[in-house]
C-alpha positions as CSV (number, residue, x, y, z in Angstrom):
1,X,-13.2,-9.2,17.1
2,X,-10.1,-10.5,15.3
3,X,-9.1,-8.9,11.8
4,X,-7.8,-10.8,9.1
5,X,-5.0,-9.5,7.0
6,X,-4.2,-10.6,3.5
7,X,-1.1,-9.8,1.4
8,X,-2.2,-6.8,-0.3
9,X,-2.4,-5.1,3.5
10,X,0.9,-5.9,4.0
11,X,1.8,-4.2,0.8
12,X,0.0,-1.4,1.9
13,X,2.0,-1.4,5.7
14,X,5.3,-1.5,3.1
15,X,4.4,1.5,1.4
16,X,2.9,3.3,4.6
17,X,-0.5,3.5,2.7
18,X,-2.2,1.8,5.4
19,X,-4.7,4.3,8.2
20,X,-3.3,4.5,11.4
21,X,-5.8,2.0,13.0
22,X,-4.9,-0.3,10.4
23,X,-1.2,0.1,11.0
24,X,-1.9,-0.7,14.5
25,X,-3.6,-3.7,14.0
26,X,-1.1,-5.0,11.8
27,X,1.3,-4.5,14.0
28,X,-0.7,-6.0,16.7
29,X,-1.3,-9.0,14.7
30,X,2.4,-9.1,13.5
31,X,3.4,-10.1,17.0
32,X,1.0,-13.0,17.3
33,X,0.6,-14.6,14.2
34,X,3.6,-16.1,13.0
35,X,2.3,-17.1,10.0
36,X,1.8,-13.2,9.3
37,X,5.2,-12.2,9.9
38,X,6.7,-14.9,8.6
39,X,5.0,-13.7,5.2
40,X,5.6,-10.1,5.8
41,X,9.4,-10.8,6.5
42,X,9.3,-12.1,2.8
43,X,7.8,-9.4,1.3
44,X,10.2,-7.1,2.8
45,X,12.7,-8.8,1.3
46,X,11.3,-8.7,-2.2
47,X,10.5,-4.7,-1.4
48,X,14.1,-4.2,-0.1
49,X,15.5,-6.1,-3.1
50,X,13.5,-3.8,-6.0
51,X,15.6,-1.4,-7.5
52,X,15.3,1.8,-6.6
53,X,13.9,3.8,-9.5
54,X,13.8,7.6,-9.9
55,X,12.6,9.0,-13.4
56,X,13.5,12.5,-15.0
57,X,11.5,13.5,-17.6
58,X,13.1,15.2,-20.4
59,X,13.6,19.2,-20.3
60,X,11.5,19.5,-23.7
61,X,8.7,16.8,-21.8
62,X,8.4,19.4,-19.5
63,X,8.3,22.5,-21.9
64,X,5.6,20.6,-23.6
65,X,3.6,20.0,-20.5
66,X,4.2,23.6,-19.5
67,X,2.8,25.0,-22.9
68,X,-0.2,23.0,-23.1
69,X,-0.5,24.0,-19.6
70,X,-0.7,28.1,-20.3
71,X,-2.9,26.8,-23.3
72,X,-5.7,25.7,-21.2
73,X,-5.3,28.6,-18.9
74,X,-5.7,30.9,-21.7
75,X,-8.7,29.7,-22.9
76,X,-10.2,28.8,-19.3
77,X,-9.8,32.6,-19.0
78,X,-11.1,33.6,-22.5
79,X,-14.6,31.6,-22.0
């Protein structure tokens, strides 16, 4: 039985969030439909061209987080 693949599985293969049968398949039906690759080739591009983000939070975001943190502890223990 043939599969059919749509964009969002090709996202997916970009982002290795794809099962390993799936990834198999797509790369099966990479190398037979042209049409496929041709429109995976151009969303690796797009994903190639994104910036690459990376985002810190802020030492007292953390603190925070780390407070309200020991708070729930302290009265998951205290109940």
């Amino acid at each position: 039985m043939k599969q059919s693949f749509t964009s969002n599985h090709l996202v997916r293969y970009l982002y290795s969030e794809v099962t390993v049968s799936e990834r198999l398949g797509l790369e099966e039906a990479l190398t037979r439909d042209f049409g496929l690759f041709e429109e995976y080739s151009e969303l690796k591009a797009a994903y190639r061209a994104l910036p690459k983000v990376t985002f810190s939070p802020s030492k007292q975001s953390l603190q925070r987080v780390l407070e309200y943190s020991s708070e729930r502890a302290a009265l998951e223990r205290s109940h």
